[in-house]
Structures are given as C-alpha cells and as structure tokens.
GULOTI-668274 format. One line per 8 residues: number of its first residue (from 1); their letters; for each residue y, z, x of N, C-alpha, C. Coordinates in steps of 0.2 Angstrom, whole numbers. Example, Ala and Ser with C-alpha at 12.3 -4.5 7.8 and 13.67 -1.06 7.14 Angstrom:
2
1	AS	-28/39/66/-22/39/62/-16/39/66 | -11/35/64/-5/36/68/0/39/64
END
This chain:
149
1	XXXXXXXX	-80/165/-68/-84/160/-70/-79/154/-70 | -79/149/-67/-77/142/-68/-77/139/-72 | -72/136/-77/-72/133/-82/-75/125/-81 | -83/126/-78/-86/119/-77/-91/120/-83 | -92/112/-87/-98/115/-93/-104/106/-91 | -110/110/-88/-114/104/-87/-118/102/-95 | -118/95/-95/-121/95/-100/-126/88/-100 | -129/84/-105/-137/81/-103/-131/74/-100
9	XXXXXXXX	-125/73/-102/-122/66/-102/-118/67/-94 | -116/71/-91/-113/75/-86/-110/81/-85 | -104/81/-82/-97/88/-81/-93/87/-83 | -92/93/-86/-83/93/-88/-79/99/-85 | -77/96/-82/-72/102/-78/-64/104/-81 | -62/107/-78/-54/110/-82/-50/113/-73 | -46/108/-71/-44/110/-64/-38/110/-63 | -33/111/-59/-28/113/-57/-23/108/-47
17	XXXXXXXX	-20/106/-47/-18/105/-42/-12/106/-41 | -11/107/-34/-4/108/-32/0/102/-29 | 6/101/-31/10/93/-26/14/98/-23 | 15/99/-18/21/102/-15/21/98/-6 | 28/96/-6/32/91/-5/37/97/0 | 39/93/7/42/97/13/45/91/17 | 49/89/18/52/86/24/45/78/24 | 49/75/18/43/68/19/35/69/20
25	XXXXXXXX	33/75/18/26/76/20/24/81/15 | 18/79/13/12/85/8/8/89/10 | 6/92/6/1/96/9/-5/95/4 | -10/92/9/-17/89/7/-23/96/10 | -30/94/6/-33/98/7/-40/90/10 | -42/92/16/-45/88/18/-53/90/18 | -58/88/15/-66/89/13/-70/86/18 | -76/89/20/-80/88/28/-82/82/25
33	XXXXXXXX	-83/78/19/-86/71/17/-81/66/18 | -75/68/19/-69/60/21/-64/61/15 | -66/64/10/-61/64/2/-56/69/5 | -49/65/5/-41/69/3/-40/71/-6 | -36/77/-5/-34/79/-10/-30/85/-10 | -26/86/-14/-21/90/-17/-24/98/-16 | -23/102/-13/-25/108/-14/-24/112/-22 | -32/115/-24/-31/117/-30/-40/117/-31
41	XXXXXXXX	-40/119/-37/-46/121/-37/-49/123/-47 | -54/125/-47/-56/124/-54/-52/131/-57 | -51/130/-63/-48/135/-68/-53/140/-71 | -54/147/-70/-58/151/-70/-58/152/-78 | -63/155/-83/-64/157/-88/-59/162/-92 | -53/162/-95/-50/166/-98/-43/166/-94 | -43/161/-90/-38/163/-83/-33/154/-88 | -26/157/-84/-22/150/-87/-22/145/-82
49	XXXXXXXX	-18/140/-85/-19/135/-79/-14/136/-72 | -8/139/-74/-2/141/-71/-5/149/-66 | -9/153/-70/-13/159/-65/-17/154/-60 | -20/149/-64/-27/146/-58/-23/143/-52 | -15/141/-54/-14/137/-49/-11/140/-43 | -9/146/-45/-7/151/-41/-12/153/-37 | -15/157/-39/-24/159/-35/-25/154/-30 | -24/149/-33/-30/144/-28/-24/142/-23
57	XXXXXXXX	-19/142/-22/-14/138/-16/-15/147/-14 | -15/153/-18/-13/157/-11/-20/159/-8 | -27/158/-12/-34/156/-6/-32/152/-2 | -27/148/-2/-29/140/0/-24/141/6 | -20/143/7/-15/145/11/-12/151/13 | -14/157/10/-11/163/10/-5/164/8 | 1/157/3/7/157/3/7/160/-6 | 12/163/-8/15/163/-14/18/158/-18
65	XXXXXXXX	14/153/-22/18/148/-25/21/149/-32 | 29/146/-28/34/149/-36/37/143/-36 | 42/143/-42/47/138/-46/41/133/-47 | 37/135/-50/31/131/-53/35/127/-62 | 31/121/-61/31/116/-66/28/113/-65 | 25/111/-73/16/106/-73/22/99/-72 | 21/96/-70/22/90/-68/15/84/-69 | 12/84/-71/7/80/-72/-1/83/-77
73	XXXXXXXX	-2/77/-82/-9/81/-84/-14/73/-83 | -19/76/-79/-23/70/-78/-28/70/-81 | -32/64/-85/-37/62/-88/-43/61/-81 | -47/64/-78/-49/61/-73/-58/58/-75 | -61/53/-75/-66/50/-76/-70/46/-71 | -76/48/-67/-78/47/-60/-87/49/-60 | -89/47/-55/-95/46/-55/-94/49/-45 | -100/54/-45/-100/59/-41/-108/58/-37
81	XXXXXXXX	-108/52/-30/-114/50/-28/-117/55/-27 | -114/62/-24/-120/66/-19/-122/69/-26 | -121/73/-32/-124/77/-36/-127/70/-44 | -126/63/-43/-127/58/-47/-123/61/-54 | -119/63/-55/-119/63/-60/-111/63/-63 | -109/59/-68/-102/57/-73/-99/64/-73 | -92/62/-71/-88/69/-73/-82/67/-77 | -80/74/-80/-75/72/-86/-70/78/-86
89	XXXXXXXX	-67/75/-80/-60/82/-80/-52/83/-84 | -51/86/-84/-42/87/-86/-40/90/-79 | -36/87/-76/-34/89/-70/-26/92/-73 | -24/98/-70/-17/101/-72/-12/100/-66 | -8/96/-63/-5/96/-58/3/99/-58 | 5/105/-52/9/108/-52/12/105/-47 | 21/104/-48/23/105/-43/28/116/-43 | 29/115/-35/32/123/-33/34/120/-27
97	XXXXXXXX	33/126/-23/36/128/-17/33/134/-15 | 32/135/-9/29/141/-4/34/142/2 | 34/148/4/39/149/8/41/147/16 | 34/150/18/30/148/25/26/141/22 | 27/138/30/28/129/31/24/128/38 | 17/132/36/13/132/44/9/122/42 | 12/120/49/8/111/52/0/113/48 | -3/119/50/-11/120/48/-12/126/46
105	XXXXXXXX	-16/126/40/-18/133/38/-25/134/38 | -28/129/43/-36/132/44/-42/131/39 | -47/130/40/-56/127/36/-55/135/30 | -54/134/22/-56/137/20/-65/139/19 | -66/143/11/-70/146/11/-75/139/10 | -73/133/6/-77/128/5/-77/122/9 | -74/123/18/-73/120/22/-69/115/22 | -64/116/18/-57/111/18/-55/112/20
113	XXXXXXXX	-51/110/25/-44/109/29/-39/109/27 | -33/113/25/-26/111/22/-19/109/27 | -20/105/28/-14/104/30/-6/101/29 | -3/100/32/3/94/29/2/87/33 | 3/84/28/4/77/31/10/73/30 | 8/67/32/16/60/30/15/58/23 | 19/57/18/19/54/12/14/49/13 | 14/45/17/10/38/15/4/40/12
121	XXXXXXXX	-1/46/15/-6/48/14/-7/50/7 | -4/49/2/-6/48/-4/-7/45/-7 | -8/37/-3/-13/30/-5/-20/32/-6 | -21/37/0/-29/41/1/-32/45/-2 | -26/50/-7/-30/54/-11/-34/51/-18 | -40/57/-19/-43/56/-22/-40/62/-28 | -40/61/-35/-41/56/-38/-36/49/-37 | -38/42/-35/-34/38/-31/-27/34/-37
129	XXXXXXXX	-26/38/-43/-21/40/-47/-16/43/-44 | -15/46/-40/-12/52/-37/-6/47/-35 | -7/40/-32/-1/38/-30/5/33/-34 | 2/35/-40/7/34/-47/11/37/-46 | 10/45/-43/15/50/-46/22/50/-43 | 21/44/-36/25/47/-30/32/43/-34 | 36/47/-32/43/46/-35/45/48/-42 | 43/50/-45/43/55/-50/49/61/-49
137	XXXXXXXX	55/63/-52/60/68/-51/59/71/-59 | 57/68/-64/61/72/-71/58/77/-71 | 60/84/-71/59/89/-74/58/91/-80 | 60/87/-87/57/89/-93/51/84/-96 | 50/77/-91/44/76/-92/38/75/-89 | 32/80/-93/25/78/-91/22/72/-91 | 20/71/-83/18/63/-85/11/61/-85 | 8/61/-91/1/60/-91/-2/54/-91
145	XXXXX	-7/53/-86/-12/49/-83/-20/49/-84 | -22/43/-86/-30/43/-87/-33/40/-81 | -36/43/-78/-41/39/-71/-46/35/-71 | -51/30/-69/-57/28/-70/-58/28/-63 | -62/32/-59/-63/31/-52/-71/29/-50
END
C-alpha cells in the first residue's frame, strides 16, 4: 500500500526520487502527459525511504542502485488539473549510481519512459524546483526545498 492519504482538503503523499548523473546527462522518467521527472515513485507502507528508493529505480530500470545519499528533502505543494485536487508531498531525493548506462530503458508499467538525457533538461522537470539542485556537491548536507507549483 502506498504511503498516499486522501483526505476532504486533498493528498498527501510521501515519495522518493532518484538524481543519478552520467557523463553531463540524467536520467529522467518521461510521462505520456508532457511532465519530466526524476525516476522514483511513492514510498510503500512500512517500507523506508532508502528501501522505496531502491525498489523503484530497479522497477524503473532493472539496475541496482548503490552509494546511495539523501541529497535533498522537498517540501512539494501543487495543484493536480486531471484529478482537481491540492497535493501535499515530502519528496525524498537520492543521489547513487547504477552500473549499466543503457541510452533507453523502455515504457514502464505506468507508461513512463526512462531514459538519459542532457543536463539542460532539468529547467523541464517537474517538480520545477528541481533545477535549484544543479550544482550541488556537499555530501554532508541535506538541502531542503519548499515547492509551490
């Protein structure tokens, strides 16, 4: 069960992402509605964020992701046209590394696209805080962001 809780005012989610970084290019997860974004996915009941965030890149690519570090905690606050309704996330973003560096990893189970792309492409992700992060190196701090999208 996904740590998603609807309630009369909207959603509050509890989610995970990956930032993994290769030769000036990411790896984005592309959505059949036009939204880029970070591959990652919600954090299951009972599960940590560090379990969720492994699960979801190895659904999302078949890879094992290690030398994991939370690298970012986002505040995320957005309004969701096709479901109308206010969301209210804590996004957990990792950085790692994966071993195998396939150009394409093919339409997951929820029709997203993973692939790599050029840095620039992180003006396009959504949550559109994402391109705060670029440049960021310190390893002992967590850099926490509050979104309004």
């Amino acid at each position: 069960m996904d740590l998603t809780l609807d309630t009369n005012l909207g959603k509050l989610n509890i989610r995970v992402a990956a930032w993994l970084e290769s030769q000036n290019r990411i790896l984005v997860s592309k959505f059949p509605g036009g939204i880029i974004s970070l591959p990652g996915g919600r954090v299951k009941f009972s599960e940590t964020t560090i379990e969720a965030i492994k699960r979801e890149v190895f659904e999302e690519t078949g890879e094992v992701f290690y030398e994991i570090e939370l690298f970012s905690i986002i505040e995320n606050f957005f309004f969701e046209k096709q479901s109308k309704k206010d969301y209210h996330e804590f996004l957990f973003v990792y950085k790692g590394k994966i071993k195998v560096q396939r150009n394409y990893y093919g339409v997951d189970k929820n029709n997203q696209n993973i692939a790599w792309e050029p840095l620039e492409i992180i003006k396009e992700l959504k949550p559109s805080i994402f391109s705060q992060l670029v440049g960021y190196k310190n390893r002992n701090n967590i850099i926490h962001l509050i979104n309004n999208d």
